[in-house]
C-alpha positions as a printed NumPy array, in Angstrom:
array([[  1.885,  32.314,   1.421],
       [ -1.195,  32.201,  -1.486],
       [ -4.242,  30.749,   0.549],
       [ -5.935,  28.405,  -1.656],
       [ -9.678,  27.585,  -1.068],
       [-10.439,  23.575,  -0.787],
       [-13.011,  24.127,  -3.591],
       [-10.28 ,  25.744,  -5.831],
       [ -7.092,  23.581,  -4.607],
       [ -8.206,  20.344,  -7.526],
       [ -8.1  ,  22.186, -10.051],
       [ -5.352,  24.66 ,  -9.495],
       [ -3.226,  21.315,  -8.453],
       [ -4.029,  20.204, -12.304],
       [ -2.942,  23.132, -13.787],
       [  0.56 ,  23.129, -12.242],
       [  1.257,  20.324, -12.843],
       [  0.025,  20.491, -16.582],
       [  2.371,  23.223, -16.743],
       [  5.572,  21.397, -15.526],
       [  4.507,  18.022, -16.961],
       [  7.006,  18.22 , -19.792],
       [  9.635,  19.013, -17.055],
       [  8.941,  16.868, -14.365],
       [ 12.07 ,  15.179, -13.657],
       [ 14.04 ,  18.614, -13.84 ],
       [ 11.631,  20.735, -11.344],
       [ 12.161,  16.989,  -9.167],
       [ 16.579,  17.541,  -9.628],
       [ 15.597,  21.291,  -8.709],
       [ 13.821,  20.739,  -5.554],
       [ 15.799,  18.561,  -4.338],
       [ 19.227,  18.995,  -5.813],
       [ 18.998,  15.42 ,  -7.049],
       [ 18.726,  13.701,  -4.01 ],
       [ 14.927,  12.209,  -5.303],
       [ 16.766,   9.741,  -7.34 ],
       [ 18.49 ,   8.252,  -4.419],
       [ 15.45 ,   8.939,  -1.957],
       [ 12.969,   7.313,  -4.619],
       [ 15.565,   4.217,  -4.807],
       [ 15.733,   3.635,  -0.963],
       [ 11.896,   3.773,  -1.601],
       [ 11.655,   0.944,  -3.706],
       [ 13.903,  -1.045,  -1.901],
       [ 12.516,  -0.683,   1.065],
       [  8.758,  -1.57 ,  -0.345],
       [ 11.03 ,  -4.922,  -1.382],
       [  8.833,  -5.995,  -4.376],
       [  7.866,  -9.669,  -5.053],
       [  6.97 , -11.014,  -8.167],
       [  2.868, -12.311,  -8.252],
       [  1.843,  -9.168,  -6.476],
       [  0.322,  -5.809,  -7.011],
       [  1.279,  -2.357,  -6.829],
       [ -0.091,   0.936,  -7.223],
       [  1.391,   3.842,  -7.49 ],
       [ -0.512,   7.3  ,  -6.694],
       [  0.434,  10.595,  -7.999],
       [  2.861,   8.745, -10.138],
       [  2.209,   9.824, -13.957],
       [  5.939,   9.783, -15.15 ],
       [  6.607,   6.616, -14.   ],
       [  9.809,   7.421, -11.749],
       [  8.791,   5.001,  -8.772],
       [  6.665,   2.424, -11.   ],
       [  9.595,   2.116, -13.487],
       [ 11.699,   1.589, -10.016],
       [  9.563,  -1.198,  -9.226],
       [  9.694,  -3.304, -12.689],
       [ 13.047,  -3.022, -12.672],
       [ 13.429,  -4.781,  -9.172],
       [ 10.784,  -7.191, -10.613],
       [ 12.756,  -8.012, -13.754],
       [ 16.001,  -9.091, -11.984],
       [ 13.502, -10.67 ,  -9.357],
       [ 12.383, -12.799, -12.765],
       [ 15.879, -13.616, -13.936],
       [ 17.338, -15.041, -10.305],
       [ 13.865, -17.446, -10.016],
       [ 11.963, -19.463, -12.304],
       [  9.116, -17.521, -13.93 ],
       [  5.656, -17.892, -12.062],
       [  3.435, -20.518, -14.197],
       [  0.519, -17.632, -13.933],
       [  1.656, -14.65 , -12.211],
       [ -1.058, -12.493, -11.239],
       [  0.806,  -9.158, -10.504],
       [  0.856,  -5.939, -11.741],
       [  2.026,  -2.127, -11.783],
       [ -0.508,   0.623, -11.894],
       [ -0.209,   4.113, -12.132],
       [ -2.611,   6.532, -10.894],
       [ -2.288,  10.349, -11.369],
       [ -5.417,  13.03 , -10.985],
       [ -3.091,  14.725, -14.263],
       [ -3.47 ,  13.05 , -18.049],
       [ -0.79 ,  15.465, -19.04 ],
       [  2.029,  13.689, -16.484],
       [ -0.337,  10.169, -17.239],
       [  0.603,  11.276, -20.954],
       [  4.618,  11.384, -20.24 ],
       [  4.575,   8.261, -17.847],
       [  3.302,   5.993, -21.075],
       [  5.447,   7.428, -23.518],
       [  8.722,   6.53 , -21.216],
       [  6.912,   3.322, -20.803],
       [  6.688,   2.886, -24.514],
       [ 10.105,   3.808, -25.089],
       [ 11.816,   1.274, -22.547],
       [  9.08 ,  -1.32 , -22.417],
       [ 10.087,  -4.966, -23.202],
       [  8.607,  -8.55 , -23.956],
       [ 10.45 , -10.031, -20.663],
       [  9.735,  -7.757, -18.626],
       [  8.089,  -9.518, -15.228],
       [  4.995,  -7.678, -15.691],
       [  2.654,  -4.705, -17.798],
       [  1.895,  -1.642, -16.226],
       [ -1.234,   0.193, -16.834],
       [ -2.196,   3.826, -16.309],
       [ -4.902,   4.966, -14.701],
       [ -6.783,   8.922, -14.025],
       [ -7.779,   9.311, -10.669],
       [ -8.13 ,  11.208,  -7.647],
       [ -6.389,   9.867,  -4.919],
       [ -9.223,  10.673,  -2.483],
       [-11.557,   8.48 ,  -5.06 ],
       [ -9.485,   5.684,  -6.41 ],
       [-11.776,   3.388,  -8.863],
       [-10.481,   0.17 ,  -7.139],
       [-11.908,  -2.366,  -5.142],
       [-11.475,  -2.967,  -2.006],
       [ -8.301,  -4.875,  -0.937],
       [ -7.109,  -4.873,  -4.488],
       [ -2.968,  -4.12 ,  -4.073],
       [  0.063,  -5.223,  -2.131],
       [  1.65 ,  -2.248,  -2.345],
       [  0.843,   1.735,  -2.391],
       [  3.031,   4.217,  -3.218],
       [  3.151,   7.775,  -3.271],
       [  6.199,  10.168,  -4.349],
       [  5.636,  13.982,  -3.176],
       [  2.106,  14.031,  -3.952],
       [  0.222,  13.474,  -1.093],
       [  0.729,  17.435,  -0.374],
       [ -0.93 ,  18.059,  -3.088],
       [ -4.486,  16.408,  -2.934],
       [ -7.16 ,  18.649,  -1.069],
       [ -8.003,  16.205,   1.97 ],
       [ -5.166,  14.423,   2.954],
       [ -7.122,  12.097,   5.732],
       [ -9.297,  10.683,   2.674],
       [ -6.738,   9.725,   0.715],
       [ -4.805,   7.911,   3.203],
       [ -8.294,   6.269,   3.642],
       [ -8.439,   5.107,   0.32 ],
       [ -4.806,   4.275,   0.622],
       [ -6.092,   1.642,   3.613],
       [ -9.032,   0.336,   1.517],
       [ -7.46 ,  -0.207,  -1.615],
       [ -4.487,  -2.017,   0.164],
       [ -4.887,  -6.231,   1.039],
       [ -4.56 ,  -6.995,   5.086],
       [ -0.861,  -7.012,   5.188],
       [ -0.102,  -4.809,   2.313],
       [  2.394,  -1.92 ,   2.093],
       [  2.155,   1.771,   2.344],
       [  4.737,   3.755,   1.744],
       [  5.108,   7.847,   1.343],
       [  7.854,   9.641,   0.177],
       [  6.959,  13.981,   0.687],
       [  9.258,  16.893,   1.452],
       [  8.514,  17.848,   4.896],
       [ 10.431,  20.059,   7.681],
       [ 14.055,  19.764,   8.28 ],
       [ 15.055,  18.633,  11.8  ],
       [ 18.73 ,  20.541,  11.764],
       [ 17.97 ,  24.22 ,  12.092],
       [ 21.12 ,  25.321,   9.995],
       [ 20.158,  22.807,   7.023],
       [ 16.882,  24.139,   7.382],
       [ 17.377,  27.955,   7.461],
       [ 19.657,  27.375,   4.152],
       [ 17.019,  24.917,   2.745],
       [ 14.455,  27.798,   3.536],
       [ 16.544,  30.436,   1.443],
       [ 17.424,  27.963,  -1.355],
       [ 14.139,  26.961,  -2.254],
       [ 12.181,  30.643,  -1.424],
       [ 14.953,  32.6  ,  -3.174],
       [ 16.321,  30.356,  -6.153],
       [ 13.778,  27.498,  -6.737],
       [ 11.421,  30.207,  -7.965],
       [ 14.04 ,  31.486, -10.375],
       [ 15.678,  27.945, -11.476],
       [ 11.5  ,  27.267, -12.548],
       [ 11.41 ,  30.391, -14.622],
       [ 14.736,  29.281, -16.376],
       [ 13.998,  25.893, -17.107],
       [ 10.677,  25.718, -17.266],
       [  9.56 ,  29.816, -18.325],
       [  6.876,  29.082, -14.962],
       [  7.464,  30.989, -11.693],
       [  4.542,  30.688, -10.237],
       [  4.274,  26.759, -10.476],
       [  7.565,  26.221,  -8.509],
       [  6.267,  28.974,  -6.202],
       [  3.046,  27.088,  -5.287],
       [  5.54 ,  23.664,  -4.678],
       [  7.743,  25.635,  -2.45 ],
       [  4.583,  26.779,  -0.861],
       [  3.069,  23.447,  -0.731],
       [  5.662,  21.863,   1.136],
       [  5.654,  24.481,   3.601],
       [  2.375,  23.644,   4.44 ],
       [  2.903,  20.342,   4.794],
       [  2.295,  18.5  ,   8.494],
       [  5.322,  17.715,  10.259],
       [  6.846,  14.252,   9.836],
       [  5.461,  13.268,  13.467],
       [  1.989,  14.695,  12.518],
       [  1.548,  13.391,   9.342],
       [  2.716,   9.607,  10.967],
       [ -0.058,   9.925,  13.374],
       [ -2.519,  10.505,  10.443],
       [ -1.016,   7.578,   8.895],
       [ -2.273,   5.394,  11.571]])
């Protein structure tokens, strides 16, 4: 595997993921075969959303989980009376512009005057979110949290930024428990996720780092205990 210096892993991150910006949702079907789309709505249901509260969610420039979220807000909105003045919110965060840049044009395109609430966008590093303290309800992050260079100080901003009470939740790619699913999820994404990139995207070395990255990622046990 590439070893990436700490001082070099920011910006390298950023460049990625400027290249597969425009393709985001396809290198998502690719490394995962589609199964984000069901993971990211088990996700959302799980985090249960409630109309007057806040969310944020981190490393989320397209909108996939956000979007999630207002939806379960709108019908929320049309089963109960409307809030006389609702103080939620949806915001997404993402270190990128370029994915920031596709998350407000899908918002543009399906935004609507009832929806339950706005969302607003947002650069920032996860490990330095501009938000006070106890600001959200909810935190969400969707196979990002491999990606930022110190993973303990973002889950520390994770734990500021979030009210007593509030919600953390983390969807990543990490190690497969079943050791035949694994060695054929090993070959799959080593062998062809590399290749699928270069065909859909023209950018090898992109999906090569995200194969990498996951990898590299602490196993689920390890990463719970940083959690806490």
């Amino acid at each position: 595997y590439k070893q990436v210096d700490e001082a070099e892993k920011e910006g390298m991150v950023r460049g990625v993921f400027e290249q597969v910006s425009g393709k985001y949702d396809v290198m998502n079907d690719v490394m995962s075969a589609g199964m984000h789309r069901c993971w990211k709505d088990t996700m959302v249901s799980r985090l249960d959303p409630q109309l007057g509260k806040r969310y944020l969610d981190v490393a989320g420039g397209t909108g996939d989980v956000a979007f999630r979220i207002l939806d379960a807000l709108n019908e929320q909105q049309m089963r109960s009376p409307p809030l006389s003045s609702p103080e939620g919110g949806i915001t997404i965060s993402d270190i990128n512009p370029k994915m920031l840049e596709q998350g407000e044009i899908r918002y543009l395109e399906r935004k609507k005057t009832t929806d339950a609430v706005e969302i607003d966008f947002k650069e920032a590093n996860a490990e330095e979110l501009p938000f006070p303290d106890n600001t959200f309800d909810g935190y969400t992050i969707a196979f990002g949290i491999r990606n930022v260079t110190h993973i303990d100080r973002a889950l520390k901003e994770a734990h500021r930024v979030l009210k007593p009470k509030g919600r953390l939740l983390v969807l990543e790619f990490s190690r497969v428990e079943n050791d035949t699913i694994r060695s054929l999820y090993d070959a799959y994404s080593m062998n062809v996720i590399p290749v699928f990139g270069q065909i859909v995207a023209n950018d090898w070395h992109s999906y090569q780092y995200l194969v990498e990255s996951i990898r590299k990622f602490p196993p689920q046990e390890e990463f719970a205990a940083m959690v806490c």
